[in-house]
Structure formats: C-alpha cells, structure tokens
N, C-alpha and C positions, 0 to 999 in steps of 0.2 A: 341561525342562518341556513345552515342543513336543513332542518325541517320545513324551512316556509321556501326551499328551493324543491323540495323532493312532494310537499301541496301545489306549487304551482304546477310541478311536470305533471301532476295527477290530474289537477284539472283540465291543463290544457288539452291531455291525452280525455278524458271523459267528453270535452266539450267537442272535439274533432268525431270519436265516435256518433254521438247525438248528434251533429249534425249530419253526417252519413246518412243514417237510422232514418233521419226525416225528410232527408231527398227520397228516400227510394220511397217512406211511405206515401211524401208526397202525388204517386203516380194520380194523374188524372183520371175519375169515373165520369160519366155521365148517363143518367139511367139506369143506372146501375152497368152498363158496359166501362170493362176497364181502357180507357183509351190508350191505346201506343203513339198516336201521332196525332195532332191538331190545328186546323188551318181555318184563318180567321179575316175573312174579307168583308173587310168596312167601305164600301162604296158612298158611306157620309161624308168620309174623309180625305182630304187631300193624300195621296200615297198609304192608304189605307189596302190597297189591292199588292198582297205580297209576291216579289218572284220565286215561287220555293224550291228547292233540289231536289233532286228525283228523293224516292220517299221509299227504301227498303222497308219491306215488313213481309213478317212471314205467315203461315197458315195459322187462320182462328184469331189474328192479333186485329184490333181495328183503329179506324178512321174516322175521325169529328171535322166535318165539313159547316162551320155556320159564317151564313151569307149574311151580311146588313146592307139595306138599302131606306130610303124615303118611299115610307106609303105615299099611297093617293097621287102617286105620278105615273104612274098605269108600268112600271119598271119592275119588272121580278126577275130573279136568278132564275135561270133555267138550266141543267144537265143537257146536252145535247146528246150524249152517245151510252142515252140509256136504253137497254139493259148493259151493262159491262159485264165482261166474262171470268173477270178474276176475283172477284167482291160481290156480296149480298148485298143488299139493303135492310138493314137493323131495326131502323128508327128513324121515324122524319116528323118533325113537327114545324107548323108556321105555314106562309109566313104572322108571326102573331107581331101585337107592336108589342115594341119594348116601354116600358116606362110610361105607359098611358096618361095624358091626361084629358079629364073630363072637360067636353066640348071643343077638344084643338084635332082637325082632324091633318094625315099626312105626316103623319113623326116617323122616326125610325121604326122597321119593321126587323125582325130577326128568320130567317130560318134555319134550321138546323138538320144535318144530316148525317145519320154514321152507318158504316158500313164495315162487315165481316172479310177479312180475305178470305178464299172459299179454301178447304181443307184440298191438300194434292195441288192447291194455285201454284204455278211456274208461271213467270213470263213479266210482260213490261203491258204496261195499260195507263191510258191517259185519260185523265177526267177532265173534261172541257164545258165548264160552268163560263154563261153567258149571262147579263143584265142587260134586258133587252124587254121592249113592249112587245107582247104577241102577236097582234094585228098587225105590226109592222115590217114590211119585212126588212131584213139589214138593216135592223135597228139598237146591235149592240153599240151600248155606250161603256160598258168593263168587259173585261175578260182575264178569266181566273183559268189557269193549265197546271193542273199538276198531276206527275208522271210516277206510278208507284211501279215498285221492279217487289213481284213476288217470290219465296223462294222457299 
C-alpha cells in the first residue's frame, strides 16, 4: 500500500513536470521566427474577427498577424498605417488560397504577417488592418485594431 501510494506520488509529480516542459516547448515558430503573440482574423466567419487587448511585448519579441478572407470578391486585408514606427516587417506572404481546389475558383485566401518589435521600441502603436476593395472608397466591410504597448 506504501509503495503503490509513494508510485503514484511519483508519477503524478513526473507527469505535472512534463506537462510544464511541453507548454513552454510548445512556443509557437513560424518561419522559423519564434512568435510571442498571435492574432488570427477569419473574415469567413461569423465572429471570426477577434477584440484583442493591448498586446505587451518587448524589444526583438514578435507578432504573427494572418488575415482570412474569400478570394475572388475583389476584398483584401489591407494595413493602413504602414510604415509603423515600433515594429519591422519580418515576413509577409499571400494573400495565397488555402486548401485549393482544382477548377473552384474564390475560396478562402490566407495572408500572413510578422513583424519584429524594433530593439530600444518604447511606446504604444496601433495596427489598423481593414478588408476592404481598393477601388472603392469606404468600402471596409471588417475591421481588425490591435494596440501593442512596447517596452
């Protein structure tokens, strides 16, 4: 009874570390960039467009910015207040579709974006992603705001 109460405390204590172990390794890359923070706006879906909280991160840590939308309806995420002054630009790719299939055109398209907090970044900055047709003016139909506080 001793022994199989003194295996379970072992286990239970092995199994709480290993699970630990694999949150932290869990952190998210992408591109090989280790991402600190991830924000993920589905404009397919109903409440797909998140309200996020300001977004602390410090110098050199980054940001995975991927936008979904429906090809083939002239609608692309666009940044409006690019350049920003507290963040680089890493990596952008898209918009590509997701999940292609041959002869359907108009599916979900993906784009993705990440970006460095610039080393010595202090201050507050807001990224103002719109889904809107170009040629149109005041033609957003989403709108994604999210406020990073550098530090």
């Amino acid at each position: 009874m001793i022994r199989s109460k003194i295996l379970l405390r072992t286990l239970l204590i092995t199994f709480v570390v290993c699970t630990c172990l694999v949150g932290v390794a869990a952190a998210e890359t992408y591109q090989g960039f280790p991402i600190s923070y991830s924000v993920l706006a589905d404009a397919t879906k109903d409440g797909g467009i998140p309200s996020v909280d300001p977004v602390e991160l410090k110098s050199g840590q980054y940001i995975k910015f991927e936008m979904i939308n429906y090809g083939g309806t002239g609608y692309e995420w666009k940044l409006l207040n690019d350049p920003l002054k507290l963040v680089i630009p890493v990596y952008t790719s898209g918009p590509s579709q997701i999940n292609p299939t041959p002869g359907l055109v108009g599916g979900p398209t993906s784009l993705v974006q990440v970006f460095q907090v610039k080393d010595g970044a202090n201050g507050e900055e807001t990224f103002r992603y719109r889904l809107r047709r170009v040629w149109e003016k005041d033609s957003d139909i989403k709108k994604l705001n999210v406020k990073i506080i550098a530090n």
